[in-house]
PDB file of N, CA, C and O in Angstrom:
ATOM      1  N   UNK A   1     132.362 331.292 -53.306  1.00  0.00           N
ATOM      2  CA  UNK A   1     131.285 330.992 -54.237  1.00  0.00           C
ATOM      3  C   UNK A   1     130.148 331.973 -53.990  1.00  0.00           C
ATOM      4  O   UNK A   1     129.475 332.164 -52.977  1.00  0.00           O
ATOM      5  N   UNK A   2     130.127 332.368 -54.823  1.00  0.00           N
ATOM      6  CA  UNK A   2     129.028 334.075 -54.755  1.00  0.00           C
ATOM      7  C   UNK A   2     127.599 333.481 -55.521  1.00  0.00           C
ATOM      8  O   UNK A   2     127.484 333.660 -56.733  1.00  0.00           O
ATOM      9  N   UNK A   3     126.674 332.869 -54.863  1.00  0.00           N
ATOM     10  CA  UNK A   3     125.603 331.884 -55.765  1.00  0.00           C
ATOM     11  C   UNK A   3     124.247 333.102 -56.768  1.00  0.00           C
ATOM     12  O   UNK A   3     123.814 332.873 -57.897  1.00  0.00           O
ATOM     13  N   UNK A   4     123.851 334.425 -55.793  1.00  0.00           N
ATOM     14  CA  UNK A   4     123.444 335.161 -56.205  1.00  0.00           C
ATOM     15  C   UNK A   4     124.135 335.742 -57.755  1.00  0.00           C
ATOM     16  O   UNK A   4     123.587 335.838 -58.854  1.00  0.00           O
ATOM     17  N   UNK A   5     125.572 336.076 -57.325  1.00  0.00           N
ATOM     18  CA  UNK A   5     125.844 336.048 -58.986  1.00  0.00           C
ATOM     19  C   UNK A   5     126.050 334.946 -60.370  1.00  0.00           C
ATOM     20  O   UNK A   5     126.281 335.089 -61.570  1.00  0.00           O
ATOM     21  N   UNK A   6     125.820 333.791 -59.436  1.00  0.00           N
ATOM     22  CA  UNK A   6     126.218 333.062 -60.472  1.00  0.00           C
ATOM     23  C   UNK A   6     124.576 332.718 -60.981  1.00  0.00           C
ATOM     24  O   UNK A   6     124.192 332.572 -62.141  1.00  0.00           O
ATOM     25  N   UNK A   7     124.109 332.674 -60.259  1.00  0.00           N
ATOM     26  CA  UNK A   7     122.571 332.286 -61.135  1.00  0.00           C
ATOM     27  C   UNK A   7     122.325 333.469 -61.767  1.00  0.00           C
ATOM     28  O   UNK A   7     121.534 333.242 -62.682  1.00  0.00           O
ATOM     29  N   UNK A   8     122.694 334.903 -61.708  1.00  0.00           N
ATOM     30  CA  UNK A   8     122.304 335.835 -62.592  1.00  0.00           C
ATOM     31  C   UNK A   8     123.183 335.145 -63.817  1.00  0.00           C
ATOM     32  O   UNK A   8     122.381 334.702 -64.639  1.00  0.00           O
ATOM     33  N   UNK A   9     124.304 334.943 -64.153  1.00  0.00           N
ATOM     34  CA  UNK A   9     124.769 334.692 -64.826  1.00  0.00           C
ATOM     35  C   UNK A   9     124.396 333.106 -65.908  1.00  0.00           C
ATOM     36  O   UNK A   9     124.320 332.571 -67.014  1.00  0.00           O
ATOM     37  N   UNK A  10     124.319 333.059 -64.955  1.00  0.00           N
ATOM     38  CA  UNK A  10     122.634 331.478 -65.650  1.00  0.00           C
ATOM     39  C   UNK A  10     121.744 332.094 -66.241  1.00  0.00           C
ATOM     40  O   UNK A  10     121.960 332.328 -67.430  1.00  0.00           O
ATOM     41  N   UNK A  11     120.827 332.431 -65.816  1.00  0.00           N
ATOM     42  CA  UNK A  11     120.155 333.295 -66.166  1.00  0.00           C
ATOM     43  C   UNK A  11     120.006 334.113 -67.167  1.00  0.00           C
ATOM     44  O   UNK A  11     119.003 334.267 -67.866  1.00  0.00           O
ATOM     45  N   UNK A  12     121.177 334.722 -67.239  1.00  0.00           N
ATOM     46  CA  UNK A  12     121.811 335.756 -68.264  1.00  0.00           C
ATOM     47  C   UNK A  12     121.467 334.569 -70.113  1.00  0.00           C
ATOM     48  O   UNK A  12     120.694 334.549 -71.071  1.00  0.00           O
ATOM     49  N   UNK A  13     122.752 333.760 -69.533  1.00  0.00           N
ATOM     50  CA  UNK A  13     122.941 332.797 -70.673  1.00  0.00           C
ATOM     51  C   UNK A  13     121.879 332.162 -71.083  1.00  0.00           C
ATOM     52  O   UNK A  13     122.059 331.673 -72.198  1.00  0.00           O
ATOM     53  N   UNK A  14     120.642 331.928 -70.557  1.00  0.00           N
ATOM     54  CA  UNK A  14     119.748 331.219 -70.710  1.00  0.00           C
ATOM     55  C   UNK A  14     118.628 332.300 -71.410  1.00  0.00           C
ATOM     56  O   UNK A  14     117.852 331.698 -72.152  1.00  0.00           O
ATOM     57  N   UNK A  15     118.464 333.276 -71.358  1.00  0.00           N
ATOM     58  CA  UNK A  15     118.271 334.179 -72.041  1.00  0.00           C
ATOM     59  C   UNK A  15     118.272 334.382 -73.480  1.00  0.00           C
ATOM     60  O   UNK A  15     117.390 334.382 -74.339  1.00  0.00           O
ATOM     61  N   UNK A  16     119.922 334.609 -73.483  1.00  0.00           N
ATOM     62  CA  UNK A  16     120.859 334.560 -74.510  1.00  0.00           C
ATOM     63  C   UNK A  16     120.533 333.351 -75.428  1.00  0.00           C
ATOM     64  O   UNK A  16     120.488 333.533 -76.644  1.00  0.00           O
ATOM     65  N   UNK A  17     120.366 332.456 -75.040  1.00  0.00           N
ATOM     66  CA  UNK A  17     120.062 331.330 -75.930  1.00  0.00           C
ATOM     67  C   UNK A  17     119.067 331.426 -77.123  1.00  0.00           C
ATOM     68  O   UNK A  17     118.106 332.191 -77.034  1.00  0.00           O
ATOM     69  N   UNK A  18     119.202 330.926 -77.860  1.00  0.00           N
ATOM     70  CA  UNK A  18     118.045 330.511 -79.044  1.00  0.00           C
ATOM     71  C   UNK A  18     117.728 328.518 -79.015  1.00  0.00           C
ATOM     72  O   UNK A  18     118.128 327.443 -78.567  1.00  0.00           O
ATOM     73  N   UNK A  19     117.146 328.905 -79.506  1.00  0.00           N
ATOM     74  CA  UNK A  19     116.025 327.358 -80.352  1.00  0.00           C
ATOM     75  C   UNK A  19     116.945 327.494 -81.691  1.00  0.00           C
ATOM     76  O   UNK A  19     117.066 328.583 -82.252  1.00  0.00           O
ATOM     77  N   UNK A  20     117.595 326.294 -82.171  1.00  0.00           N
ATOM     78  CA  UNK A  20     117.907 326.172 -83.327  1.00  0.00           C
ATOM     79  C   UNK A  20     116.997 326.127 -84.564  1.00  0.00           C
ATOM     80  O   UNK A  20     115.778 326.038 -84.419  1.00  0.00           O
ATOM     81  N   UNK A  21     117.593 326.191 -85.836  1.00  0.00           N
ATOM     82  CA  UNK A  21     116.271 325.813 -86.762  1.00  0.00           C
ATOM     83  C   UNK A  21     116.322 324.763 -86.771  1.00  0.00           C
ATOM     84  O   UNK A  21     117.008 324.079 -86.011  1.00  0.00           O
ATOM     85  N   UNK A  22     115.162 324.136 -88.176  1.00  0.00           N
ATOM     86  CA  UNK A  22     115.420 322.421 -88.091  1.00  0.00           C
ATOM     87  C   UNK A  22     116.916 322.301 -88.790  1.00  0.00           C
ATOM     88  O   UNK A  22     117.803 321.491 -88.520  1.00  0.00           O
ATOM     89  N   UNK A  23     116.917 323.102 -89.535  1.00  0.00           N
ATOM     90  CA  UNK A  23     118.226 323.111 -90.571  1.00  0.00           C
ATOM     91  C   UNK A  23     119.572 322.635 -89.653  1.00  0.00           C
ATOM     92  O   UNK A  23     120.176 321.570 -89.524  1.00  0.00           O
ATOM     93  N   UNK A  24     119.757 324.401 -88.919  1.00  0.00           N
ATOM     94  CA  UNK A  24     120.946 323.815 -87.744  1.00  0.00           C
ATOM     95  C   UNK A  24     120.658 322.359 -87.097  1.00  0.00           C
ATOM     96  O   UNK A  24     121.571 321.543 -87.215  1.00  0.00           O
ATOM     97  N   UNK A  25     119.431 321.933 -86.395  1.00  0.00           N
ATOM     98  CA  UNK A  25     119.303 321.131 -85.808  1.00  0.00           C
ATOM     99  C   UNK A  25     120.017 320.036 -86.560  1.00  0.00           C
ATOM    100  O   UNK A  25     121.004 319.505 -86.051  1.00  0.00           O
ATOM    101  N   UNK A  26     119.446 319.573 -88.070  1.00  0.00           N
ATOM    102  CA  UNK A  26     119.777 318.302 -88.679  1.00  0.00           C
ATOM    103  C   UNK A  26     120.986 318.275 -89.079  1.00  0.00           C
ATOM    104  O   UNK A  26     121.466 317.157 -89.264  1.00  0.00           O
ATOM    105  N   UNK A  27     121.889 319.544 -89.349  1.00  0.00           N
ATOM    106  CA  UNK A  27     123.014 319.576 -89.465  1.00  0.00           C
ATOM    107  C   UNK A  27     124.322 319.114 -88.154  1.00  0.00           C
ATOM    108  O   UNK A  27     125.385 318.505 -88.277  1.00  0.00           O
ATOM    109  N   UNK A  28     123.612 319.751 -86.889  1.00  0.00           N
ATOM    110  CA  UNK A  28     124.644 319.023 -85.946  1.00  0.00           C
ATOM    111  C   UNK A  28     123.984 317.436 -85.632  1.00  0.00           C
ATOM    112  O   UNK A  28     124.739 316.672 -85.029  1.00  0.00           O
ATOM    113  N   UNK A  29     122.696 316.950 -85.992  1.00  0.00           N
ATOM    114  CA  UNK A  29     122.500 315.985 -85.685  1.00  0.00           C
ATOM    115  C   UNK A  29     123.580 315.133 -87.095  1.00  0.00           C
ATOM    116  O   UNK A  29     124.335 314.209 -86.794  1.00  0.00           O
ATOM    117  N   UNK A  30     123.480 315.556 -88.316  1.00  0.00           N
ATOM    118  CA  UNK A  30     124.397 314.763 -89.206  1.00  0.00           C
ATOM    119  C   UNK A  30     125.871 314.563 -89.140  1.00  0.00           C
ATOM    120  O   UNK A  30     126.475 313.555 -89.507  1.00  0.00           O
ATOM    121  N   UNK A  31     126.491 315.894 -88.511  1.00  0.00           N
ATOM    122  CA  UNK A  31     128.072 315.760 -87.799  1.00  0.00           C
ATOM    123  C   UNK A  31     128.214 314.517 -86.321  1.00  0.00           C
ATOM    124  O   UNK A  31     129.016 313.590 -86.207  1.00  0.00           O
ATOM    125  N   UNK A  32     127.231 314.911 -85.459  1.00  0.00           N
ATOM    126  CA  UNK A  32     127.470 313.687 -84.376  1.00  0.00           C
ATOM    127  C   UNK A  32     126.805 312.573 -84.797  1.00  0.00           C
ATOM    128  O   UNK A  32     127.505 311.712 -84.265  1.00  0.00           O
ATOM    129  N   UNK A  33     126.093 312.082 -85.278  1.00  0.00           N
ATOM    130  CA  UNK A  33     125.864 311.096 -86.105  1.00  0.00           C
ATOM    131  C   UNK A  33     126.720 310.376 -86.603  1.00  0.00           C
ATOM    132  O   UNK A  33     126.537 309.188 -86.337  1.00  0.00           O
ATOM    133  N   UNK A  34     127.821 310.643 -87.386  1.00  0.00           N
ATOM    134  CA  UNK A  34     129.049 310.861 -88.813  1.00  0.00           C
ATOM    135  C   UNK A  34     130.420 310.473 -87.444  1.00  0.00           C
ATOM    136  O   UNK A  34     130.884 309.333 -87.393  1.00  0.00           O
ATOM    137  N   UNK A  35     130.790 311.314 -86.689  1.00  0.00           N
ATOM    138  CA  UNK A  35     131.565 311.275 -86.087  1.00  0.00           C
ATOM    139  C   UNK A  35     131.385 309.623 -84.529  1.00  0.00           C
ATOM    140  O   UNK A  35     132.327 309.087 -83.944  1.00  0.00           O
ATOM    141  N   UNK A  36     130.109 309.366 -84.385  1.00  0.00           N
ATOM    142  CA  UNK A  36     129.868 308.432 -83.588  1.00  0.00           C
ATOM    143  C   UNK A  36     129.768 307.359 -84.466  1.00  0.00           C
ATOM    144  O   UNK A  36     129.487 306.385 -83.768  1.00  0.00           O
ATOM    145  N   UNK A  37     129.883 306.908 -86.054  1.00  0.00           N
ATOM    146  CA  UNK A  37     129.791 306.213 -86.638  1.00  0.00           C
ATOM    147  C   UNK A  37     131.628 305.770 -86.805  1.00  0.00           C
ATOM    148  O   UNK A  37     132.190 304.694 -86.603  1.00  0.00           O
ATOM    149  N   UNK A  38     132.089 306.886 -87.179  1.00  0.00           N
ATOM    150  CA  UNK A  38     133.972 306.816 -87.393  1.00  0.00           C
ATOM    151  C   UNK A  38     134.457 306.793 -85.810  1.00  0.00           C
ATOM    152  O   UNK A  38     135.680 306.719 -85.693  1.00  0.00           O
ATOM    153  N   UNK A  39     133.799 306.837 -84.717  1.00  0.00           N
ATOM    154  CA  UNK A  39     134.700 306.398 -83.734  1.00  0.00           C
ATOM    155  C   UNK A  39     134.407 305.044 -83.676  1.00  0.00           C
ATOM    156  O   UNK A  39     135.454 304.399 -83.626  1.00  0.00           O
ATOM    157  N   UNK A  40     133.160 304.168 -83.658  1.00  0.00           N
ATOM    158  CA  UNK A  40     133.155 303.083 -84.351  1.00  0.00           C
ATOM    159  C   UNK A  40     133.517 302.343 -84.703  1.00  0.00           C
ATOM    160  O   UNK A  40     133.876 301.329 -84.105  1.00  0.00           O
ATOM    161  N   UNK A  41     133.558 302.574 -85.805  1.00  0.00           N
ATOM    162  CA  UNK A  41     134.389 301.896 -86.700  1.00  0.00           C
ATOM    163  C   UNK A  41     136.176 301.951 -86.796  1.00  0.00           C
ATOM    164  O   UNK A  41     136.815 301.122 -87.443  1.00  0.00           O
ATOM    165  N   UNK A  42     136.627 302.769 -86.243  1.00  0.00           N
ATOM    166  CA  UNK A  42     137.949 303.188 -86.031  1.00  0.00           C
ATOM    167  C   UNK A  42     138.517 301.784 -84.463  1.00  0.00           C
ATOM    168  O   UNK A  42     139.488 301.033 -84.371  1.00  0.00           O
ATOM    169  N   UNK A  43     137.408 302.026 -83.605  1.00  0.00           N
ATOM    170  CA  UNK A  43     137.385 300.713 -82.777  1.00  0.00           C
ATOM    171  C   UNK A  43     137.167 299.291 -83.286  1.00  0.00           C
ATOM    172  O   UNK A  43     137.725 298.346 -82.729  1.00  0.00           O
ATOM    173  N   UNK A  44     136.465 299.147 -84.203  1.00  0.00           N
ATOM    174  CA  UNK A  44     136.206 298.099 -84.401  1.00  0.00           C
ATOM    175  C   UNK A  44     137.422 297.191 -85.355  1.00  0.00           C
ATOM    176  O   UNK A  44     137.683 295.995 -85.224  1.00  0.00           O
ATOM    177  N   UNK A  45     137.958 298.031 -86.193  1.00  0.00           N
ATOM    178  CA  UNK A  45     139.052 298.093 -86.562  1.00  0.00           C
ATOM    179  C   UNK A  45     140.392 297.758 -85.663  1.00  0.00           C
ATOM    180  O   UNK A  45     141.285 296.949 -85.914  1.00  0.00           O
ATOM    181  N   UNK A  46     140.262 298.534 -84.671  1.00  0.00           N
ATOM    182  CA  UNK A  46     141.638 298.070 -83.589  1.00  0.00           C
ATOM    183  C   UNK A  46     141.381 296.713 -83.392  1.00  0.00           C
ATOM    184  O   UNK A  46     142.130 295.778 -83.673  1.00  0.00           O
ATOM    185  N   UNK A  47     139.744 296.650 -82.651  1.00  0.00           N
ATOM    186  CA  UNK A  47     139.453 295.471 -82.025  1.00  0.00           C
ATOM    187  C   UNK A  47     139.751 293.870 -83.335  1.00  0.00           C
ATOM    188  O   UNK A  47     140.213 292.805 -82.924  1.00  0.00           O
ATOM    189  N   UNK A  48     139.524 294.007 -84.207  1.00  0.00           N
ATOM    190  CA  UNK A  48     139.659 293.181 -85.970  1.00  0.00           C
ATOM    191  C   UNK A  48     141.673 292.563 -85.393  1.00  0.00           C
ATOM    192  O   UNK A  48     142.149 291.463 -85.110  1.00  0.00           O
ATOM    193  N   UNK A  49     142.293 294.067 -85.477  1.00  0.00           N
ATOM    194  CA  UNK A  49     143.717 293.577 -86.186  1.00  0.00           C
ATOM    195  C   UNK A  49     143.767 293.255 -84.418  1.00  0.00           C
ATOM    196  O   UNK A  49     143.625 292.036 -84.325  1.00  0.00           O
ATOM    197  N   UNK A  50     143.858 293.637 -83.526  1.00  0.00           N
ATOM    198  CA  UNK A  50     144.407 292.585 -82.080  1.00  0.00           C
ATOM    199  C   UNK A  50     144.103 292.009 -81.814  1.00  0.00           C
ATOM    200  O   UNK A  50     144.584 291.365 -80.882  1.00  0.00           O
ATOM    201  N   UNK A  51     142.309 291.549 -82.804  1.00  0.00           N
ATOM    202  CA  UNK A  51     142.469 289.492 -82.238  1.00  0.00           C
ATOM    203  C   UNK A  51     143.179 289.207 -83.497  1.00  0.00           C
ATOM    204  O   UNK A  51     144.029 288.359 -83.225  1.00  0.00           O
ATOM    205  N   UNK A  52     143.234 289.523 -84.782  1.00  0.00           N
ATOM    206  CA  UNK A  52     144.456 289.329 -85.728  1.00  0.00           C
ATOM    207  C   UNK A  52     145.615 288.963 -84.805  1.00  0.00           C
ATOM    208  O   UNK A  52     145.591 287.816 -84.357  1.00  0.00           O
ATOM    209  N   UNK A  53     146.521 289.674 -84.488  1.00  0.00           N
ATOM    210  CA  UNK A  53     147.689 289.710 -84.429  1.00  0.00           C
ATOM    211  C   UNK A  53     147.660 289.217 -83.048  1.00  0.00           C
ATOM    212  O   UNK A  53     148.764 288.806 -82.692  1.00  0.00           O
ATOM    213  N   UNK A  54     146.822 289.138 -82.239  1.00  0.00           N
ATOM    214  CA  UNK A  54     146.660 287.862 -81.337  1.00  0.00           C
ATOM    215  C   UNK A  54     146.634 286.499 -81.165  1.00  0.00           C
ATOM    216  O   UNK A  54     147.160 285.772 -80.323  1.00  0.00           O
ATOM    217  N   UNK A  55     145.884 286.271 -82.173  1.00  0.00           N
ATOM    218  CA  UNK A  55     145.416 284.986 -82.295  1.00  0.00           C
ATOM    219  C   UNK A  55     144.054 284.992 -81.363  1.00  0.00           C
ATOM    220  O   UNK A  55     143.294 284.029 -81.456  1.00  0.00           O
ATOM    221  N   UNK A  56     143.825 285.800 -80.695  1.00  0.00           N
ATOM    222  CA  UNK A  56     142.179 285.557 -79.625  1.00  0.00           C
ATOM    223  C   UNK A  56     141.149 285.648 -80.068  1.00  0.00           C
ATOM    224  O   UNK A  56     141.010 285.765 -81.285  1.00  0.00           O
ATOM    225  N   UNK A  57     140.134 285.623 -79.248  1.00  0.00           N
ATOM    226  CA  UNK A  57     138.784 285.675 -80.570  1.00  0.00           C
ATOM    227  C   UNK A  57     138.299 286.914 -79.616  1.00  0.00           C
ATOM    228  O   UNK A  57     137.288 287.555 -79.902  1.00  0.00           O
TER     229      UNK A  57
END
């Protein structure tokens, strides 16, 4: 583990980075948003039909 190069390399990337716009911003906020709503509901769904087909509550 070589730590001198790896924090250059932190470093580096952190650099490299930008600030999104609001645009990008609201756009990945509307995909994980969207996608944490359909995992959700995709559960809630399992959870529905196996007390169905259970009989449990």
């Amino acid at each position: 583990m070589n730590v001198p190069y790896d924090l250059t390399s932190y470093v580096r990337v952190l650099k490299m980075a930008t600030t999104p716009t609001k645009e990008e911003f609201w756009q990945v906020a509307k995909i994980a948003g969207a996608g944490i709503l359909l995992v959700g509901f995709i559960g809630f769904v399992i959870a529905v039909t196996m007390g169905l087909l259970t009989g449990g509550a």
